[in-house]
Structure formats: structure tokens, C-alpha cells
C-alpha positions in Angstrom: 160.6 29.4 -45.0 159.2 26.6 -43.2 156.5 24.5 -44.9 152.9 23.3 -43.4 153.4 20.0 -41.3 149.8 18.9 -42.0 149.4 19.7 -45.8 153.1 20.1 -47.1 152.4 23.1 -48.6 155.1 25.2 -49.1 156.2 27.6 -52.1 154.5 27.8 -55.3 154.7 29.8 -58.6 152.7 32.4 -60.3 152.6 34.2 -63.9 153.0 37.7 -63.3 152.1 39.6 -67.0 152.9 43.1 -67.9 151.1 44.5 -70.8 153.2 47.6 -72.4 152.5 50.5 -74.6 153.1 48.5 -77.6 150.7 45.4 -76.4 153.2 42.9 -75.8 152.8 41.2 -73.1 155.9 40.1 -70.7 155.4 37.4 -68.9 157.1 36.2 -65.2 157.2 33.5 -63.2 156.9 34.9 -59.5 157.1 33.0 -55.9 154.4 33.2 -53.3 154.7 31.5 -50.2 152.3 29.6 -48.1 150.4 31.5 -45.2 152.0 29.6 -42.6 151.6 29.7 -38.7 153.3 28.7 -35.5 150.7 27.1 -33.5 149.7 25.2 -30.8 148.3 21.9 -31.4 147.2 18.8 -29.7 148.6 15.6 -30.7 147.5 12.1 -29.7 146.2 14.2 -26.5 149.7 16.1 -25.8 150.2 19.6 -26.9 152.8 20.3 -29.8 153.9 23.4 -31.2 153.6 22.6 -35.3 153.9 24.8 -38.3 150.6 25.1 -39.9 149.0 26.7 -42.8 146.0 28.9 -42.2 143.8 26.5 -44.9 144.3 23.6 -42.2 143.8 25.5 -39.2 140.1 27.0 -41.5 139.1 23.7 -42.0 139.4 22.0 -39.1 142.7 19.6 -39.8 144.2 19.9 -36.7 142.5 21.3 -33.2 144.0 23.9 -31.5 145.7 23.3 -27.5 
């Protein structure tokens, strides 16, 4: 999986918890990914294709070609 060039974001963990009949509770570690896209971005006034993560291309980190 390729990680955000702009933010480093990359993989990061989660609990997932299962409560059972008996109301004990099994806990999980689970792995999400980053929302990360293959865009088209200008840098130092040339385009670039980057990897980017959709929270940097919301707020404005980068500008689009």
C-alpha cells in the first residue's frame, strides 16, 4: 500500500470488540488503511503525479494540475 507523500499517513490500528452471549467482551486489534489517491499535482510550477491522501487534497495541502 503506498503511503501519503504530503502527510505520511499510511496504516494505522483499530480495536475491534465483540460482545458475546455471556458479556465478555473480545477484543482485536484490526488494520485500516489510509484513503489514498493518485493524483495530479503541481510542484514548484511543474506537474507531478504524487500519492495523496484525500484529508490533504480536503484541505487544501497541495493544488491540483
Amino acid at each position: 500500500m503506498a503511503k501519503c507523500e504530503v502527510c505520511q499517513k499510511d496504516l494505522f490500528f483499530g480495536r475491534k470488540i465483540k460482545i458475546t452471549r455471556s458479556q465478555i467482551s473480545r477484543r482485536a486489534l484490526t488494520k485500516q488503511h489510509a484513503n489514498i489517491k493518485r493524483v495530479r499535482v503541481v510542484v514548484d510550477g511543474t506537474p507531478k503525479t504524487m500519492n495523496v491522501c484525500t484529508r490533504c487534497l480536503r484541505s487544501n495541502a497541495v493544488t491540483r494540475a
